[in-house]
C-alpha positions in Angstrom: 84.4 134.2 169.7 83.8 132.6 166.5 87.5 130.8 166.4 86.7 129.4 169.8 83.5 127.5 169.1 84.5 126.2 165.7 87.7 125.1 167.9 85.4 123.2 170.3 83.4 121.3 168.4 86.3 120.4 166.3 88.1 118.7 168.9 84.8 117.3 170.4 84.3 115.7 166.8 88.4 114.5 166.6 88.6 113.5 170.5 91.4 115.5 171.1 92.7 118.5 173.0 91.2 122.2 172.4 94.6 123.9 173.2 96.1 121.8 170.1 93.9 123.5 167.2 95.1 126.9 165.9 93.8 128.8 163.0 97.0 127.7 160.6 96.2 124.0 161.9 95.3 121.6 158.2 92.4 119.4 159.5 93.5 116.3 157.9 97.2 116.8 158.0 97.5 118.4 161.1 94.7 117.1 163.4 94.4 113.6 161.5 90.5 114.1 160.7 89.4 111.7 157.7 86.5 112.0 155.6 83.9 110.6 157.9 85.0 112.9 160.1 85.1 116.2 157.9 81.2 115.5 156.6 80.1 115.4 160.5 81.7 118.7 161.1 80.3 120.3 158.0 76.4 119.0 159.2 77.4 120.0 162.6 78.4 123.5 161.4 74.9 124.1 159.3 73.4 123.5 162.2 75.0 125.3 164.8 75.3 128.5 162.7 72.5 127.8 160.2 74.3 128.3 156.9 74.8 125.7 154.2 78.1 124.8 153.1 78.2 123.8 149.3 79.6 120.8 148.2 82.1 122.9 146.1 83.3 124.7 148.6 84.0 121.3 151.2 87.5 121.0 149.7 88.7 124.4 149.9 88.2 123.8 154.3 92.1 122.7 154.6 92.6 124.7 158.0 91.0 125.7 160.8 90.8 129.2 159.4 89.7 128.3 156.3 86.6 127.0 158.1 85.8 129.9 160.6 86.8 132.5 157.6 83.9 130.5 155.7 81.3 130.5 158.8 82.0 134.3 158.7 81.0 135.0 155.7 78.3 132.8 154.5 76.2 133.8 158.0 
C-alpha cells in the first residue's frame, strides 16, 4: 500500500517510529521534520515512484496525506 511506503521512508528520513505517522500527521509540526529534511524526502520520493514534484506544489505537502494524495496522482 501506497500510505505504507511513503510512511516508511518518512520515518527512515526523521529517525523515528513508523507506528507514530498517520495520514492527518503535519510533517513539520507533527513529526518535527525541517527543511533539510523535507527536500530529501521530495528527491527520495521522485525517485522511488518516478514523478517530479514541482517546486510550487512543495508547500502545499503539510501532512502525510497531502504527500501520498500527491504520489497518487502525479504517477
Amino acid at each position: 500500500m501506497l500510505f505504507d511506503t511513503v510512511a516508511s521512508m518518512i520515518a527512515k528520513q526523521l529517525k523515528i517510529d513508523v507506528s507514530e505517522i498517520t495520514p492527518d500527521k503535519r510533517l513539520v509540526e507533527d513529526l518535527k521534520a525541517d527543511s533539510a529534511n523535507v527536500m530529501v524526502m521530495i528527491m527520495d520520493m521522485e525517485d522511488n515512484f518516478n514523478i517530479t514534484v514541482e517546486d510550487d506544489a512543495v508547500n502545499t505537502l503539510r501532512t502525510v496525506g497531502d504527500v501520498v494524495k500527491y504520489i497518487e496522482d502525479h504517477q
